[in-house]
TIDRENTI-369101 format. One line per 4 residues: for each residue y, x, z negated of N, C-alpha, C. Coordinates in nm, 3 decimals, padded with zeros to 5 digits, always signed. Each point is the difference from the previous one (the first is absolute). Example, Ala and Ser with C-alpha at 12.3 -4.5 7.8 and 13.67 -1.06 7.14 Angstrom:
<nodes>
-00.569,+01.319,-00.780,+00.119,-00.089,+00.000,+00.120,+00.090,+00.000 ~ +00.105,-00.035,+00.072,+00.119,+00.082,-00.006,+00.109,-00.077,-00.073
</nodes>
This chain:
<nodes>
+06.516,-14.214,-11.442,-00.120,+00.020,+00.076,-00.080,-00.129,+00.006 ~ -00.082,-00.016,+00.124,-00.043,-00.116,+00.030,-00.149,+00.011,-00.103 ~ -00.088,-00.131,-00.004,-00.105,+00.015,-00.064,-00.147,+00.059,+00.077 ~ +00.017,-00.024,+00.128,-00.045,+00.050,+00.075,-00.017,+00.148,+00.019
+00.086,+00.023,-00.034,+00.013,+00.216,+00.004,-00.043,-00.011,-00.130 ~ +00.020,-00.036,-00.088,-00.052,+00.041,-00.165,-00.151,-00.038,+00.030 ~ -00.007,-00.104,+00.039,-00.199,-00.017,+00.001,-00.054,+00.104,+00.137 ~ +00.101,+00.027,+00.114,-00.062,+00.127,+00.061,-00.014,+00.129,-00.023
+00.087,+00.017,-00.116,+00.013,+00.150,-00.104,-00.088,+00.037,-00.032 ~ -00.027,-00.152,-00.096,-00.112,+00.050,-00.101,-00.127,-00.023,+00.024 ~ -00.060,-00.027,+00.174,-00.084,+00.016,+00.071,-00.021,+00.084,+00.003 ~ +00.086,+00.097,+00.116,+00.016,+00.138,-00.022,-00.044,+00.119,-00.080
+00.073,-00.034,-00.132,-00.060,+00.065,-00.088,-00.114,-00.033,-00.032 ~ -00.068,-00.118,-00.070,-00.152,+00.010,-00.018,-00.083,+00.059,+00.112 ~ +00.025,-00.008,+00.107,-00.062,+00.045,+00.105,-00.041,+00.190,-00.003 ~ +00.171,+00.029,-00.035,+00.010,+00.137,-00.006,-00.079,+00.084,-00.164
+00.007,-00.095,-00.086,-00.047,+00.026,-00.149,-00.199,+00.018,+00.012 ~ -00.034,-00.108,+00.068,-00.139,-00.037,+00.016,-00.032,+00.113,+00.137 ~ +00.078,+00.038,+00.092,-00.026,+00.145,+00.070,+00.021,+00.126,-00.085 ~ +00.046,-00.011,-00.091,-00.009,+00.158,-00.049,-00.117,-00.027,-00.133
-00.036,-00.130,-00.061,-00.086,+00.008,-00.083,-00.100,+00.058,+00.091 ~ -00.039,-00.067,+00.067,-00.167,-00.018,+00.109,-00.015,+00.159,+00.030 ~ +00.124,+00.089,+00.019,-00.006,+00.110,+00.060,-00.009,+00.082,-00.133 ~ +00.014,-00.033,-00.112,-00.037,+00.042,-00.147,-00.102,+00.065,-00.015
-00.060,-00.162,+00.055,-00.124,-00.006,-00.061,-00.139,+00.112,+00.103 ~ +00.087,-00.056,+00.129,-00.104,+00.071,+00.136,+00.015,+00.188,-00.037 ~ +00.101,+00.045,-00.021,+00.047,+00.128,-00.058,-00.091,+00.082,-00.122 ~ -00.023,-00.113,-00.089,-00.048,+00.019,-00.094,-00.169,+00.055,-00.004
-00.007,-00.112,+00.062,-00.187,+00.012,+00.055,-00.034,+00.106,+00.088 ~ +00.122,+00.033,+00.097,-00.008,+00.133,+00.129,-00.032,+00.119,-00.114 ~ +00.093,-00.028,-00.107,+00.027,+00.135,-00.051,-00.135,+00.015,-00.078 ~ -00.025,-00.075,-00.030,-00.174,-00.001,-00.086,-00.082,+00.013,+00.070
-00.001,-00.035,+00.100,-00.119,+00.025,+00.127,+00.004,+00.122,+00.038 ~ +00.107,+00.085,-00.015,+00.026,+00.142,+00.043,-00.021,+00.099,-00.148 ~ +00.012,-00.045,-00.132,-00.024,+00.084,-00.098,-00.223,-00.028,+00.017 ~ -00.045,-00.102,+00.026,-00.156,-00.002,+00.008,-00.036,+00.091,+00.095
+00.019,-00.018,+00.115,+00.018,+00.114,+00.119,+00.015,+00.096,-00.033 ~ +00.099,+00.079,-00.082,+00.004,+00.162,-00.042,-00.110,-00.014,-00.106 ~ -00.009,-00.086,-00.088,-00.103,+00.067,-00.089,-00.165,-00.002,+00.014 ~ +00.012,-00.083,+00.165,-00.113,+00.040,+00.076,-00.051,+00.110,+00.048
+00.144,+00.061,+00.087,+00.005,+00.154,+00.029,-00.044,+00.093,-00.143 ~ +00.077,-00.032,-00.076,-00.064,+00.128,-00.095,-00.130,-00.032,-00.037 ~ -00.069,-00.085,+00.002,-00.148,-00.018,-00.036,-00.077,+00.037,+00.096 ~ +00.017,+00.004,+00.141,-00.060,+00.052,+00.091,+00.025,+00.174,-00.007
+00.109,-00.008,-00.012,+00.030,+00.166,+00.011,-00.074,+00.069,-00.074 ~ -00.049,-00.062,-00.205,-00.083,+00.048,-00.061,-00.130,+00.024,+00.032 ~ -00.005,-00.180,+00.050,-00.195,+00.060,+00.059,+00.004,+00.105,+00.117 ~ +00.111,+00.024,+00.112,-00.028,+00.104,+00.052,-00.022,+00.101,-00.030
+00.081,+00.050,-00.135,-00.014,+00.119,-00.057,-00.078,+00.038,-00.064 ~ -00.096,-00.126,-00.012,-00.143,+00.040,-00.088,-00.150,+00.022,+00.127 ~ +00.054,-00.063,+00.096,-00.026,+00.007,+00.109,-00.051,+00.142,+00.053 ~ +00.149,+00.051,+00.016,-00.012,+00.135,+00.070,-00.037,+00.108,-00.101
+00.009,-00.016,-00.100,-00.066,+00.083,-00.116,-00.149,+00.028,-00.007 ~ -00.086,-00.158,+00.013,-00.166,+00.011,-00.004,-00.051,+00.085,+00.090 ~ +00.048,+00.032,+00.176,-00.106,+00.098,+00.035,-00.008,+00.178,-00.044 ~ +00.080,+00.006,-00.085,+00.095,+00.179,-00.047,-00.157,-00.020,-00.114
+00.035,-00.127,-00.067,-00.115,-00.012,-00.124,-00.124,-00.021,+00.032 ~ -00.026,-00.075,+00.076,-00.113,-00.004,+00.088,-00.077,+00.166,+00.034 ~ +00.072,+00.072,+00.059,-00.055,+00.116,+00.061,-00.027,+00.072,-00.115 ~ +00.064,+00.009,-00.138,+00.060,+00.099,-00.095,-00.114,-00.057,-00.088
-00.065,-00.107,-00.034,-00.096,-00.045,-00.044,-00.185,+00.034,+00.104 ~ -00.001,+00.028,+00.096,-00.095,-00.012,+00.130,-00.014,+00.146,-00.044 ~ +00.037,+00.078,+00.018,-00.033,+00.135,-00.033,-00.091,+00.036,-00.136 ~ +00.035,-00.091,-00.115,-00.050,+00.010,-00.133,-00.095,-00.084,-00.021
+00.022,-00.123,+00.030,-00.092,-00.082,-00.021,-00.129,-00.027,+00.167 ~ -00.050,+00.086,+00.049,-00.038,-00.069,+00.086,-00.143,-00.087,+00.015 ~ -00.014,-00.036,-00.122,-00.143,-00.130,-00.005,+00.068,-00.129,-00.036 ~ +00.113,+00.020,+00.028,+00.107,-00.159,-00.054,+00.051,-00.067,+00.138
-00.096,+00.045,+00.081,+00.069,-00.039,+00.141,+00.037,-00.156,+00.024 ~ -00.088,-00.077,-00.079,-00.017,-00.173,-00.040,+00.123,-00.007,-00.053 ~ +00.051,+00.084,-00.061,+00.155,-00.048,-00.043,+00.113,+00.026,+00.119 ~ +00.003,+00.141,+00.012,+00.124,+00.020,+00.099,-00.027,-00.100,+00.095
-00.148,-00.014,+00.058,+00.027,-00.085,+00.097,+00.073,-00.132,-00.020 ~ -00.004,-00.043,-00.101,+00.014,-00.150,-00.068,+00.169,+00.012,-00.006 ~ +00.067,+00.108,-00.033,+00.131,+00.003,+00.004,+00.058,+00.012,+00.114 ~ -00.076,+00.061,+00.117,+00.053,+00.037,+00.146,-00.027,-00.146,+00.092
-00.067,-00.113,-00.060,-00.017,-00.104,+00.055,+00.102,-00.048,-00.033 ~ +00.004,-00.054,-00.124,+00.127,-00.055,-00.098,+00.072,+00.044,+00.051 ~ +00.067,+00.134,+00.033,+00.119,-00.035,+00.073,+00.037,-00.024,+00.098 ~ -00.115,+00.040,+00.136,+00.008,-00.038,+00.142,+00.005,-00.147,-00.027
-00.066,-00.068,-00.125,+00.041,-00.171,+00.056,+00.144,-00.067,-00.056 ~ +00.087,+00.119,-00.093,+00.114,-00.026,-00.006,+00.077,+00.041,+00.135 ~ -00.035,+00.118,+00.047,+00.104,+00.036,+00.159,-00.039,-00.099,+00.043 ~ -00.125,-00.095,+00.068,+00.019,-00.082,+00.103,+00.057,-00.122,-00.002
+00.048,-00.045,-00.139,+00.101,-00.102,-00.047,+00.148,+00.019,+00.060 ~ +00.035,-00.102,+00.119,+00.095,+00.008,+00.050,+00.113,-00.045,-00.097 ~ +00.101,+00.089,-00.060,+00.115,-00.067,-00.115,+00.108,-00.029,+00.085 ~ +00.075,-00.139,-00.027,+00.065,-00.017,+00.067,+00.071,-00.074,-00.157
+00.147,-00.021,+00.060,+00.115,-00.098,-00.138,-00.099,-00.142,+00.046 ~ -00.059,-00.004,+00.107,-00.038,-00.160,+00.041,-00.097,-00.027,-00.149 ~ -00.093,+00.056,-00.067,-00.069,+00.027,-00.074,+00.017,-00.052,-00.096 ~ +00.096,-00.027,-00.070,+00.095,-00.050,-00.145,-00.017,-00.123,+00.024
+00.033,-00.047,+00.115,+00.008,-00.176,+00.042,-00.171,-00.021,+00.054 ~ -00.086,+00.068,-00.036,-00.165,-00.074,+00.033,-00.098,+00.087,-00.062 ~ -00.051,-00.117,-00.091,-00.033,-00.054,-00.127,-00.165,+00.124,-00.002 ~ -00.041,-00.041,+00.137,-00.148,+00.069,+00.047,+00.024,+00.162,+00.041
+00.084,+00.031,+00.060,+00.034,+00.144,+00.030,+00.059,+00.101,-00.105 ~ +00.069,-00.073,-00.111,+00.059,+00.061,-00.131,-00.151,+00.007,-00.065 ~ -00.094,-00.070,-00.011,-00.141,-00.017,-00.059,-00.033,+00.145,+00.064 ~ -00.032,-00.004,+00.106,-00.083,+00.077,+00.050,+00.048,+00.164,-00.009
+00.153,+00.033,-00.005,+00.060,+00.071,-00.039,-00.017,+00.067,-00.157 ~ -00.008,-00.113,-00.081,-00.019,+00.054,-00.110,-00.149,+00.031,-00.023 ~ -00.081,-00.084,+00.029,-00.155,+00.057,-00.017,-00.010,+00.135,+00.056 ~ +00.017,+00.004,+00.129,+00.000,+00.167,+00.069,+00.074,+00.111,-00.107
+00.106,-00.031,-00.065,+00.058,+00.078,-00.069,-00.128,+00.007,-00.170 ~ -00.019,-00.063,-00.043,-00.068,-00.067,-00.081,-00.153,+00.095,-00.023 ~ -00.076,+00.011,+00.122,-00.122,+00.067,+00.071,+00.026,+00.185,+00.000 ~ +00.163,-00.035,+00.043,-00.014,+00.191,-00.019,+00.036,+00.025,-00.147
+00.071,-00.082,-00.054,+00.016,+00.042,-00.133,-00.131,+00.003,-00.087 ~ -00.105,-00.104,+00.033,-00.134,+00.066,-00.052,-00.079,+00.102,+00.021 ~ +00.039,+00.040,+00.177,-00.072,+00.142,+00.011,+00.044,+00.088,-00.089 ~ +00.135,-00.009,-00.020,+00.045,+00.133,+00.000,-00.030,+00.010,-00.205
-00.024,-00.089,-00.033,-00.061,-00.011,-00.115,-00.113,+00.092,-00.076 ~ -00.077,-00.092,+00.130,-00.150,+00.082,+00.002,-00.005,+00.172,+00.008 ~ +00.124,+00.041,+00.083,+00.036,+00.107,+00.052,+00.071,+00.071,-00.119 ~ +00.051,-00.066,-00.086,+00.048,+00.094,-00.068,-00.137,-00.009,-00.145
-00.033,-00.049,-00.050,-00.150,+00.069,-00.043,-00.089,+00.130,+00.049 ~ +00.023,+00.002,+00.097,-00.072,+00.088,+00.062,+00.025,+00.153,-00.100 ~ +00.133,-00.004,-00.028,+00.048,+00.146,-00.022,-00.059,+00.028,-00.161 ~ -00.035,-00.118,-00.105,-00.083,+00.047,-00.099,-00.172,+00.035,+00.063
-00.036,+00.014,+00.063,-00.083,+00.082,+00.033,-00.037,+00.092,+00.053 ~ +00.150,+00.031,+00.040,-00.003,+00.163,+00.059,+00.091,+00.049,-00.036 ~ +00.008,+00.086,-00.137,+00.105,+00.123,-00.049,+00.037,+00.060,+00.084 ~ -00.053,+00.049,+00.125,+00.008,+00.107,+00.106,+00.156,-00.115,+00.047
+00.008,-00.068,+00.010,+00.066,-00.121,+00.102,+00.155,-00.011,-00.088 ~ -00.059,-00.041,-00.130,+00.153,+00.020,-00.110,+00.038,+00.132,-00.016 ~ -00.046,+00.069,+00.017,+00.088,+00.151,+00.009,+00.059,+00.035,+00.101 ~ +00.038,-00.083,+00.098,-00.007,-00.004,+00.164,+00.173,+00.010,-00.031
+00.103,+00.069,+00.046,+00.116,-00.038,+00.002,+00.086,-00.139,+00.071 ~ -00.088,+00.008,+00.128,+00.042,-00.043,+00.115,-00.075,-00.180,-00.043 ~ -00.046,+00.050,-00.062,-00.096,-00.143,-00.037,+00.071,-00.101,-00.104 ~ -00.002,+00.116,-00.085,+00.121,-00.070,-00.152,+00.162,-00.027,+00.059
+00.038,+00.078,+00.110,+00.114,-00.021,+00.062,-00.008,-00.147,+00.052 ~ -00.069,-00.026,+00.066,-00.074,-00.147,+00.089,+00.027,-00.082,-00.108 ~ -00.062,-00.018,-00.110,-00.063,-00.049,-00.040,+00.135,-00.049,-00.115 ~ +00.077,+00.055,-00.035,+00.115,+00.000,-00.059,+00.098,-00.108,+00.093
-00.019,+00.095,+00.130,+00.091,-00.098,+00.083,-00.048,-00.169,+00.046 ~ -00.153,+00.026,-00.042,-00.016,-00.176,+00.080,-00.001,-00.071,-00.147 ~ -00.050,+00.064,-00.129,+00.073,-00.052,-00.130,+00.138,-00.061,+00.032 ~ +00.123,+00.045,+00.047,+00.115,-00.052,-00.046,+00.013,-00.052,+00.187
-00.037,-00.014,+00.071,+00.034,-00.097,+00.103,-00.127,-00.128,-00.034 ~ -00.068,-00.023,-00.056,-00.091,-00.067,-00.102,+00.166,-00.097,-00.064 ~ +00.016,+00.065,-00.071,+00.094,-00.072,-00.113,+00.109,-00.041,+00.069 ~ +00.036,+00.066,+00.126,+00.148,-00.042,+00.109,-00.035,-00.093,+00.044
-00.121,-00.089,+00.045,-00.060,-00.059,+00.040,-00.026,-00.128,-00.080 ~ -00.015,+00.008,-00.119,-00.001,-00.111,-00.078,+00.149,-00.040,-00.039 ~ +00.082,+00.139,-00.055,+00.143,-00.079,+00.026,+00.031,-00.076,+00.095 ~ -00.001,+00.061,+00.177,+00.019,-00.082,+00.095,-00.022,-00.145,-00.020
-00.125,-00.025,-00.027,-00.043,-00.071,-00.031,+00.026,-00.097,-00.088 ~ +00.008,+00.013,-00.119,+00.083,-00.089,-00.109,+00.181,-00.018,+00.074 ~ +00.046,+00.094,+00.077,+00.157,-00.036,+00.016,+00.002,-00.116,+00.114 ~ -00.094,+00.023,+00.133,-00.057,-00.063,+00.101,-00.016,-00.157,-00.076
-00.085,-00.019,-00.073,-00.034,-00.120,-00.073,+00.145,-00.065,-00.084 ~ +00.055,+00.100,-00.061,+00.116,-00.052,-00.016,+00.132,-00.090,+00.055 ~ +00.005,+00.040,+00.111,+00.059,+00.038,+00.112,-00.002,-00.187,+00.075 ~ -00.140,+00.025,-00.020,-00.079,-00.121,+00.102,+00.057,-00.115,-00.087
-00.054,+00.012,-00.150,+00.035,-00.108,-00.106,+00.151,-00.040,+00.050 ~ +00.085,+00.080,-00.015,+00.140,+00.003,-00.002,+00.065,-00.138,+00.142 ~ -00.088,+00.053,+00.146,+00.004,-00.066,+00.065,-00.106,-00.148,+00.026 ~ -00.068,-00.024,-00.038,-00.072,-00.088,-00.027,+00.044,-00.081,-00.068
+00.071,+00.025,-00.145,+00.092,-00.092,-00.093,+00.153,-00.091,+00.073 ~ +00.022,+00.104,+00.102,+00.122,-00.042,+00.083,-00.061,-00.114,+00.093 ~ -00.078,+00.026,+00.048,+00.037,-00.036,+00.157,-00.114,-00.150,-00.061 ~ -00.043,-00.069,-00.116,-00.096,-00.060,-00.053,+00.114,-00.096,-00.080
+00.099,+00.051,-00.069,+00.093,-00.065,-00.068,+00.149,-00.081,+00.067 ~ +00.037,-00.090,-00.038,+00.078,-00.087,+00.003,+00.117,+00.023,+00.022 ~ +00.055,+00.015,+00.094,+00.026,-00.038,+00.110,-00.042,+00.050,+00.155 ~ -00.031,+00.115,-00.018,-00.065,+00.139,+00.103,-00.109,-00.002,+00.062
-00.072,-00.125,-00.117,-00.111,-00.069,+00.088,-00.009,-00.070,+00.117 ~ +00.139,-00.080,-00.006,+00.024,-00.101,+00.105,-00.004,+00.137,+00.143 ~ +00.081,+00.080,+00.013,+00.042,+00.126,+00.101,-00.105,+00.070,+00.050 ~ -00.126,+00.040,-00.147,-00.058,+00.100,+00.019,-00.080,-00.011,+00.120
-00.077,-00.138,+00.017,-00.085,-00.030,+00.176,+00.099,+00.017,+00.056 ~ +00.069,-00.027,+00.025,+00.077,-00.067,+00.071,+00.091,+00.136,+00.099 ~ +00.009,+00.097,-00.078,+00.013,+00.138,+00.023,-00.102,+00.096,+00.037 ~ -00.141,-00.086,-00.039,-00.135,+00.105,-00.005,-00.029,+00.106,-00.087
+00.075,-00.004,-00.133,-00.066,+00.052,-00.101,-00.109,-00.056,-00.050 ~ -00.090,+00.075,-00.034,-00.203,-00.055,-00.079,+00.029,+00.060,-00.088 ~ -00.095,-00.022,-00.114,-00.045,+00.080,-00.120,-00.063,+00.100,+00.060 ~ +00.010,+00.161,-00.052,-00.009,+00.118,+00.008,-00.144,-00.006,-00.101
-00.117,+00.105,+00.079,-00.137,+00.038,-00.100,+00.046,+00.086,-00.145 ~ -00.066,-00.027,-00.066,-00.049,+00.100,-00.156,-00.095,+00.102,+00.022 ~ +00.059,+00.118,-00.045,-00.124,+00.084,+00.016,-00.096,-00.082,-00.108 ~ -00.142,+00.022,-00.039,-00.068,-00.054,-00.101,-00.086,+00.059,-00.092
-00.106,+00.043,-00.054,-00.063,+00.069,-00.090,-00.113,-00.012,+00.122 ~ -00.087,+00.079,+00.036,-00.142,+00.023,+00.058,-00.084,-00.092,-00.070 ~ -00.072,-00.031,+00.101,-00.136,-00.070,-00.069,-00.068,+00.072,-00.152 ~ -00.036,-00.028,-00.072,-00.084,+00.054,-00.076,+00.083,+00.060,-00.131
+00.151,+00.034,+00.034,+00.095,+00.070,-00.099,-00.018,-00.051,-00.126 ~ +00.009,-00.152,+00.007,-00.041,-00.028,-00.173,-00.074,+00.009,-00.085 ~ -00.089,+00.091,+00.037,-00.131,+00.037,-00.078,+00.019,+00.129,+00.020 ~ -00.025,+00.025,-00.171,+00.034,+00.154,-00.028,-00.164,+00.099,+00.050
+00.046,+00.103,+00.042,-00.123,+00.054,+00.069,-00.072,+00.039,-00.069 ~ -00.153,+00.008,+00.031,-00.112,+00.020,-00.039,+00.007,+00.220,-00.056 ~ +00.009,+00.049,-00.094,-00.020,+00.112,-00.069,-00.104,+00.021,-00.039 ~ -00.116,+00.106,+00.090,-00.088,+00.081,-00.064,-00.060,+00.115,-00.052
+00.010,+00.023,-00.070,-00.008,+00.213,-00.067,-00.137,+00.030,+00.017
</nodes>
């Protein structure tokens, strides 16, 4: 064999070796970009479900409590300003709309705070079936919600470490992968709350 075919071989091959790395690597990041994406969906799916739960509690509280109207109202805002948050996957990739997303989420989770106090002042309200039923159920979509949440954040880390590290970095613009948002702690979380008897 001539030297010419041996140095066009092994053109060839590096050529063909450095196409299936690159496609490794592009594979790799698709597939991470698509596990952040689902564990977006299930975080949305939770807040929906806490979502469609508040007006059942809303009404089921309005009957018992009705001088607390400063609250329900405060929760029926809180969440009309989560519905008018357009969610889109675009969301993950901008920095200001993931913000604004989580504050809105953030705002009803304080109503609904306020809202659940309510029920130590009306025994009539905790004896309520339909109430303790509610109230059970937004308890554990509460906690589905913070899982989401911690797996979501996980998720993000996972891809963020990739597409930031050596060699994947070179690809990751270059393909249009960004760093993915963190959910974060609310303003104010690090201070343990104020308790008065």
């Amino acid at each position: 064999m001539s030297k010419g075919l041996w140095i066009g071989g092994g053109i060839v091959l590096f050529v063909v070796i450095i196409f299936f790395w690159v496609t490794g690597q592009y594979n790799g990041m698709v597939t991470l970009n698509e596990e952040v994406n689902n564990a977006w969906a299930k975080v949305q799916s939770d807040y929906q479900r806490r979502s469609d739960l508040i007006p059942n509690l809303v009404e089921t509280v309005k009957g018992a409590a009705v001088q607390e109207k400063s609250i329900l109202l405060g929760v029926t805002e809180a969440r009309a300003k989560v519905g008018q948050l357009s969610i889109t996957p675009e969301i993950l990739n901008n920095p200001q709309a993931f913000k604004q997303f989580q504050q809105a989420q953030d705002g009803l989770s304080s109503a609904l705070s306020r809202l659940m106090v309510v029920n130590e002042n009306y025994p009539q309200l905790k004896s309520n079936q339909n109430y303790q039923d509610l109230m059970g159920q937004l308890e554990g979509t509460e906690n589905r919600i913070k899982k989401s949440r911690d797996d979501f954040n996980d998720v993000v880390k996972g891809f963020n470490q990739t597409i930031k590290k050596f060699p994947a970095v070179l690809f990751a613009g270059l393909f249009g992968f960004a760093p993915k948002q963190y959910f974060e702690a609310a303003a104010g979380s690090e201070n343990s709350p104020k308790v008065q008897f």
